[in-house]
ZAMARGU-4260 file (C-alpha; in steps of 0.2 Angstrom, whole numbers, plus 5000, padded with zeros to 4 digits):
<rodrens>
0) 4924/4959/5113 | 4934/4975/5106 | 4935/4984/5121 | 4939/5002/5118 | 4944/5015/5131
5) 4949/5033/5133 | 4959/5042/5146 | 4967/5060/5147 | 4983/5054/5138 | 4980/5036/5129
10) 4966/5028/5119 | 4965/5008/5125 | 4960/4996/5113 | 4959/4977/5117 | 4952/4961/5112
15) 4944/4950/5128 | 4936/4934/5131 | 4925/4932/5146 | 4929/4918/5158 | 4921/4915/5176
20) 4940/4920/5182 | 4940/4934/5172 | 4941/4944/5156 | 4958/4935/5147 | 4967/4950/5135
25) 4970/4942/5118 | 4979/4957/5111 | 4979/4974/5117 | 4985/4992/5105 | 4989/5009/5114
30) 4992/5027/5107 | 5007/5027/5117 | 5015/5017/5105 | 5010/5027/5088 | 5024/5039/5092
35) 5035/5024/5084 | 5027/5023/5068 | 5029/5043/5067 | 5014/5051/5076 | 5022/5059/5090
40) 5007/5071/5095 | 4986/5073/5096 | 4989/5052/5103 | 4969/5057/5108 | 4959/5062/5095
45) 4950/5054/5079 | 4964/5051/5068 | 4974/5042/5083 | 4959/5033/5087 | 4960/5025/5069
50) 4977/5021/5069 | 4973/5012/5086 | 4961/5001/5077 | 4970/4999/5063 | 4988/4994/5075
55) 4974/4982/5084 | 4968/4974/5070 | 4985/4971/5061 | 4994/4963/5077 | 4979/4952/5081
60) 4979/4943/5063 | 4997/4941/5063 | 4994/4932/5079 | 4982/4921/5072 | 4992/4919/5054
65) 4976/4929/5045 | 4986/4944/5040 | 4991/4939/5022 | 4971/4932/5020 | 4963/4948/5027
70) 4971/4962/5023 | 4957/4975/5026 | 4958/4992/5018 | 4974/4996/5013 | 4971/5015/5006
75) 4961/5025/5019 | 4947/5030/5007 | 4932/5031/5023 | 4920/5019/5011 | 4910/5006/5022
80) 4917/4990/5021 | 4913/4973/5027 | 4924/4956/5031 | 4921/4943/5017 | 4926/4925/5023
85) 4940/4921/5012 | 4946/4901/5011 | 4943/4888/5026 | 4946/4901/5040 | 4935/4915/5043
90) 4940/4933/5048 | 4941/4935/5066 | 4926/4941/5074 | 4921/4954/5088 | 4908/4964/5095
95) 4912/4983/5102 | 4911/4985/5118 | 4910/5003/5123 | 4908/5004/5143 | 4904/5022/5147
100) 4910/5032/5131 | 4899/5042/5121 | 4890/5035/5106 | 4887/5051/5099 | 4889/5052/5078
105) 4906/5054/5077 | 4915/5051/5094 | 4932/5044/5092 | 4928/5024/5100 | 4920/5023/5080
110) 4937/5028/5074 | 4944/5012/5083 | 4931/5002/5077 | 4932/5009/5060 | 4954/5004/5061
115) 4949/4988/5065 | 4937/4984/5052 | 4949/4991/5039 | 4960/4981/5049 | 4952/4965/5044
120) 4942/4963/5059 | 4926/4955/5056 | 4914/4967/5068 | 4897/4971/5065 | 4893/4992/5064
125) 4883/5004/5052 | 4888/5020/5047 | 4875/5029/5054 | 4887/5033/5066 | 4902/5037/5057
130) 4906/5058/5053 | 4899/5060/5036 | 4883/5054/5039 | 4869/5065/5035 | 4854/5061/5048
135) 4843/5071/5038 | 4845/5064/5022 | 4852/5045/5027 | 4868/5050/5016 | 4884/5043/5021
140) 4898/5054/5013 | 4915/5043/5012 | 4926/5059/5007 | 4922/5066/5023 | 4926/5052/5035
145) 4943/5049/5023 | 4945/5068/5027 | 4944/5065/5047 | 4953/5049/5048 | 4969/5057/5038
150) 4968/5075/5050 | 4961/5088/5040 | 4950/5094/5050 | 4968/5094/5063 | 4976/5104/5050
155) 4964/5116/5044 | 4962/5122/5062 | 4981/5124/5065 | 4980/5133/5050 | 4966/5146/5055
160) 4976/5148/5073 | 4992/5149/5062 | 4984/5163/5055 | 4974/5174/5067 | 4982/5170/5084
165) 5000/5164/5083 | 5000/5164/5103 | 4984/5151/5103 | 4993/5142/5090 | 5009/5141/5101
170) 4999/5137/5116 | 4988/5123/5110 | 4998/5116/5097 | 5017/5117/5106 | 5018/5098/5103
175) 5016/5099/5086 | 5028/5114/5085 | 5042/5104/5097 | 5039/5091/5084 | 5042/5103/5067
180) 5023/5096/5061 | 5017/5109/5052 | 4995/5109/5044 | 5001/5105/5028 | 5010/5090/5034
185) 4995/5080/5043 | 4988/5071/5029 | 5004/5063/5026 | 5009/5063/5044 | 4994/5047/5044
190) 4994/5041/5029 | 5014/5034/5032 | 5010/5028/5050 | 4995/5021/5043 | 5009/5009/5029
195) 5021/5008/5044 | 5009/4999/5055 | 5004/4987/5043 | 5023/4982/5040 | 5026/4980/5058
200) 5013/4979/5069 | 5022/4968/5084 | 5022/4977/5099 | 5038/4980/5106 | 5049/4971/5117
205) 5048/4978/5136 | 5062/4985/5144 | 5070/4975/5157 | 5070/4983/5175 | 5088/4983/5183
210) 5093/4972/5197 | 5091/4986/5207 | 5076/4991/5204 | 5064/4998/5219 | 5046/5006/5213
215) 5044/5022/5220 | 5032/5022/5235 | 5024/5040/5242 | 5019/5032/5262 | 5028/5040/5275
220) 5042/5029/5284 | 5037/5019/5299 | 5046/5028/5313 | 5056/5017/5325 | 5051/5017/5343
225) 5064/5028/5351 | 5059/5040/5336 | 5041/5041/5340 | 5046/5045/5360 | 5058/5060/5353
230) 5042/5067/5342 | 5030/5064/5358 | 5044/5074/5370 | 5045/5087/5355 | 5026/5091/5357
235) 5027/5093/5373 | 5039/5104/5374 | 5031/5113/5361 | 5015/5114/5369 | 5022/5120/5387
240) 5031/5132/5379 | 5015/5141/5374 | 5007/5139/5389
</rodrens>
């Protein structure tokens, strides 16, 4: 399963097998770690989304030696596209699993899946729901989802806040300010990230904790014996005193 989840700060994405133990995690990709391949803010919305599918998807063939076979979609163009078996070995292949998340047209979990399947993830979807699609008339228009998956829409509205409120832009956008990204600079903000995963999607080797190392814990000290009888005789005193 391609298990995709959302919290305030981090998309999750992970591939899982089912065992009578337990789910086993075969590969797992976070927005925490886009910042390395040069997205260093919005690590929650549609474009992000993507990029975690994509990261997903890259890592997990390199895993299992598919990368060179299925590359995927290599120039984000928001076409539908669908895994071919090329040679002996087969694309790998999951099913979405999306918990609790909406499944509304348009809702970031399908810019996960969308990453993965220009990934080279083998994972059976439609583009009904994908932003583009026209309910009405059953049109799927690729330009559009290219448009979201690349910022636009991200740029255009910094640009409008840019414009008529400078203080809304400074509140809602100080990330991308911190950062110097500026609405022009969105599209090719993604569009490198998007190269820079595919040249090294490993994840990153974890920092070793110091000998010394003690988690932080937030429970109260146990008191020792003679303290408890000093806080009791404190109490007291306290209360005669009122009395």
């Amino acid at each position: 399963r391609l298990i995709v989840r959302f919290t305030n700060k981090v998309i999750i994405a992970q591939v899982a097998y089912a065992t009578i133990e337990g789910d086993k995690i075969v590969c797992d990709a976070r927005s925490s770690e886009l910042p390395r391949y040069g997205i260093k803010a919005g690590l929650t919305n549609y474009p992000a989304s993507y990029a975690v599918g994509l990261l997903l998807a890259r890592r997990l063939n390199q895993k299992y030696g598919l990368d060179e076979t299925y590359t995927g979609v290599e120039a984000v163009d928001g076409e539908e596209y669908f895994v071919e078996k090329e040679g002996e070995r087969g694309a790998f292949y999951c099913v979405l699993d999306t918990g609790l998340s909406k499944t509304s047209s348009g809702a970031r979990i399908f810019g996960v899946l969308k990453g993965a399947v220009d990934g080279g993830l083998d994972i059976p979807h439609s583009s009904k729901r994908f932003p583009g699609y026209n309910m009405e008339s059953g049109d799927y228009d690729a330009g559009a989802h290219r448009a979201r998956i690349l910022g636009a829409h991200v740029g255009s509205y910094m640009q409008t806040l840019l414009d008529e409120d400078e203080d809304a832009y400074k509140r809602q956008f100080a990330v991308y300010k911190k950062e110097g990204i500026m609405p022009d600079m969105i599209e090719e903000m993604y569009t490198k990230a998007h190269a820079a995963i595919r040249a090294d999607p490993v994840a990153s080797a974890k920092k070793e904790k110091p000998d010394d190392y003690k988690p932080k814990s937030y429970k109260r000290q146990r008191m020792s014996l003679q303290q408890r009888k000093g806080r009791v005789a404190q109490q007291k005193d306290a209360f005669l005193a009122l009395h």
